[in-house]
N, C-alpha and C positions, 0 to 999 in steps of 0.2 A: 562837334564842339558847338556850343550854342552861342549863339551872338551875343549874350550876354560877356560871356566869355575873352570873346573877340573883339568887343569894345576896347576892354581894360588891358590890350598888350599894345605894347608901342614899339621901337628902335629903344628906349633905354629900360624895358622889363625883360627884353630878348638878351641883349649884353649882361643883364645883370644876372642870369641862369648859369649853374653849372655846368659842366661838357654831358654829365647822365641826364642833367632834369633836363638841357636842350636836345637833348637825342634824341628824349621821352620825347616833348612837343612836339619834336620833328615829326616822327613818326606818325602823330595823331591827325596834325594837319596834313600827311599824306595822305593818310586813310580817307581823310573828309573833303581832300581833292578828289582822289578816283569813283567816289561815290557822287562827287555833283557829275564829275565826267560822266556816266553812265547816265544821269539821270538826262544828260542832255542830249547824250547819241538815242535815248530811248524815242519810237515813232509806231507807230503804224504796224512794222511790221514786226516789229519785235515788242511790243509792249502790249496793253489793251487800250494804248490811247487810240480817239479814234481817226479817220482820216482826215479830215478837217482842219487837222493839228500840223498836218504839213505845212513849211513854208511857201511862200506863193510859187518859186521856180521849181519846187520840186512834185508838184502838182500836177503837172502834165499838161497845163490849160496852154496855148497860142499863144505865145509872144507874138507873130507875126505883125509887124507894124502895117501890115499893106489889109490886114485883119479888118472888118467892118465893124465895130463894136457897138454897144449898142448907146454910147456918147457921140461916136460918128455918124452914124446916124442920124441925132438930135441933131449935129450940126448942120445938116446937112440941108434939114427938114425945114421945107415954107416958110416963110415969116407968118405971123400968127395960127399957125398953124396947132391945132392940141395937143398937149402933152399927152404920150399914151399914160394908162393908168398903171401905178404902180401897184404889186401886189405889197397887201402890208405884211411884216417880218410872223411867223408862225408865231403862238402865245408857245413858252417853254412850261411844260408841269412844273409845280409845285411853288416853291416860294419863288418872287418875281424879283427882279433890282432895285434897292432903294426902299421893300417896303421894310418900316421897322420893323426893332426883334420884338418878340417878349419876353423879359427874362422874369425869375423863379423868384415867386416873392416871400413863400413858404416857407420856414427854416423850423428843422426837425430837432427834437432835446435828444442829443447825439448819446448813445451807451458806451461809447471804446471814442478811441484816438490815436490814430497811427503817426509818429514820424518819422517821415524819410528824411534821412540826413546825407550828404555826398559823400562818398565812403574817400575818396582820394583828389587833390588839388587837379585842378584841368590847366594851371600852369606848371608846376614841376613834377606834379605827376604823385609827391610825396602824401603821405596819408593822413586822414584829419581826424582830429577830436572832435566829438560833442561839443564840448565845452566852448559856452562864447558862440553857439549856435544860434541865431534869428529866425523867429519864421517870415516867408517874404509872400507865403500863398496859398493857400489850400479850398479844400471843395469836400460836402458830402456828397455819400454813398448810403443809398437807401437799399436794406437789403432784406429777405425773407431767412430766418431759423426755422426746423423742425427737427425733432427726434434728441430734443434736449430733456432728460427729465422731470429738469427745474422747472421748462416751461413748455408744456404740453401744449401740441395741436402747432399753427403757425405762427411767428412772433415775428412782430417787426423789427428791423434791427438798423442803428444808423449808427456810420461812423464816422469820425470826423478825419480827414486826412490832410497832416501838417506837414509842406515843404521846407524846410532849412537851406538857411545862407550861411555859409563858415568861411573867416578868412582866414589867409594860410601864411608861414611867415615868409614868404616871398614878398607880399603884398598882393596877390590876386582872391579873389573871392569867389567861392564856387556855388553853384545854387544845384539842391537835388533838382531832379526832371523828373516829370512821369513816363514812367517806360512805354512804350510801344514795338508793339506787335508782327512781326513777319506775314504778310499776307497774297496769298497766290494774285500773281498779274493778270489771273482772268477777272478776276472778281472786281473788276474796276469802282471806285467811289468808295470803297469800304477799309477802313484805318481801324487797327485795334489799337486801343489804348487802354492805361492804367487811368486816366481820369475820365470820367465816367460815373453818372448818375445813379443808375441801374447795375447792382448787385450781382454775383453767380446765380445766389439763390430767386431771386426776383427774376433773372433774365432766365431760367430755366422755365418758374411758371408760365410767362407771357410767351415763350415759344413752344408749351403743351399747350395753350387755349389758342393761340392761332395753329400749328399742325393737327396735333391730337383732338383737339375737340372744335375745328375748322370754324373758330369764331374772329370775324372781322377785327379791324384796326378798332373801329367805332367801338365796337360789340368789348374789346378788350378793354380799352378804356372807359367805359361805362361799368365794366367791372369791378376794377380798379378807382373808380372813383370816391368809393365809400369811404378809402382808409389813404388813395397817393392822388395826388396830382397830377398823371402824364399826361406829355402833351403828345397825338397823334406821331410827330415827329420823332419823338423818343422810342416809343413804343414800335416803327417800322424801324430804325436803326439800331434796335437792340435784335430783334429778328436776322436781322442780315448780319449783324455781328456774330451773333452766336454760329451763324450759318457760316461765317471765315473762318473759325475758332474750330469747328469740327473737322472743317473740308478736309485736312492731313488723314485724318483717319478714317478717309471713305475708302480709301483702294485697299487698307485692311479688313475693314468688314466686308466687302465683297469677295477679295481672297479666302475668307475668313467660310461666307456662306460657299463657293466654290465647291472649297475641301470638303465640306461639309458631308459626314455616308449619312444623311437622312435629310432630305429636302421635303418641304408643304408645298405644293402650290396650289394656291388660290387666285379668284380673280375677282378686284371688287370696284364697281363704278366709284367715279372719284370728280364730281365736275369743279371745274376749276374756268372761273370768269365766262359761264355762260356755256363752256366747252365741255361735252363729256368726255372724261378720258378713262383710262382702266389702270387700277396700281396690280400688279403681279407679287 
């Protein structure tokens, strides 16, 4: 349930539900307790968070008070004596804290218009109409066509995607959300969502020019720049998305080649970051 949601219930929208639409809530707020629960027993060793993420007692570091630290030490040490030097913090890759964003200043003359509308009240649970529908939010989606008659070779395709707020005669008001994604807990940092810049068809090309024809982030966006605007960021997070999006059906294709009564093998250099490796 979205805090949007959760804002607009009080002690007197709860009293004012019937015995079914309050069962309904019940239920939903159970579902979105046991799911924070999980999220908080998740650690180290069962998640892909990394160790770091421990609390400081479950760390394993010295509590011992009788411990020399390296503050007791300081206390300890000469009067004007030097401070030793401290090492400065590692620089972290990529974008740093505080620096500003940039955001898309480009806006495309969109061909379609999708809207999501909330199919059912997230207070009593009862079903809604279109009608009396709001939009409260939306985003494009820049996307690639081919193999349409009408329009030969590639076409750009952009469409505009409208979210809807409907209220319901309870009094609460529900807003669509964009959906997201199931994704395996190894793959840390990686969220698949419905809102999203980059297209199926778009996100297909720019993951054949970087595997298929092993052209850099750079090298991709300079491609692309003729006709899109991405920005390097975009361009490695649609990569690794699409890379979450398949992962389910890696343990089928390999059962798949297994079974397989006629196998090729070949062996072809493949350097990767300086490193020669061999794809089989």
């Amino acid at each position: 349930m979205s805090d949007y949601s959760l804002r607009q219930m009080d002690d007197d929208y709860v009293r004012s539900l019937e015995a079914e639409a309050l069962r309904g809530l019940s239920l939903r707020l159970l579902a979105d307790i046991k799911e924070a629960r999980e999220r908080l027993n998740q650690g180290p060793g069962n998640s892909s968070r990394p160790p770091s993420s421990r609390v400081p007692w479950e760390r394993g570091a010295s509590l011992d008070p009788t411990d020399e630290s390296d503050e007791a030490k300081l206390d300890e040490a000469e009067p004007g004596a030097a401070e030793p030097a401290k090492t400065p913090p590692a620089r972290q890759p990529g974008k740093q804290p505080g620096t500003p964003g940039i955001g898309r200043t480009q806006v495309f003359q969109a061909h379609e218009e999708r809207a999501h509308h909330p199919a059912v009240c997230a207070g009593c649970g009862e079903a809604l109409e279109p009608a009396g529908a709001v939009v409260y939010t939306g985003f494009q989606a820049v996307d690639l066509r081919w193999g349409d008659p009408a329009r030969p070779g590639l076409t750009l395709w952009v469409v505009d995607h409208r979210y809807y707020e409907i209220g319901c005669a309870c009094g609460h008001h529900t807003r669509a959300e964009a959906g997201r994604g199931a994704v395996n807990p190894l793959l840390a940092g990686i969220e698949l969502r419905e809102w999203r810049l980059v297209g199926p068809g778009l996100a297909a090309l720019i993951v054949a020019l970087s595997l298929r024809f092993r052209r850099s982030r750079a090298r991709i966006q300079e491609f692309l720049d003729q006709w899109l605007k991405l920005s390097l960021g975009t361009i490695h997070q649609t990569i690794h998305e699409a890379s979450a999006a398949v992962a389910p059906a890696e343990d089928e294709l390999v059962e798949a080649v297994l079974a397989s009564g006629l196998l090729h093998a070949d062996e072809t250099s493949w350097p990767e970051r300086g490193q020669l490796l061999w794809l089989n």
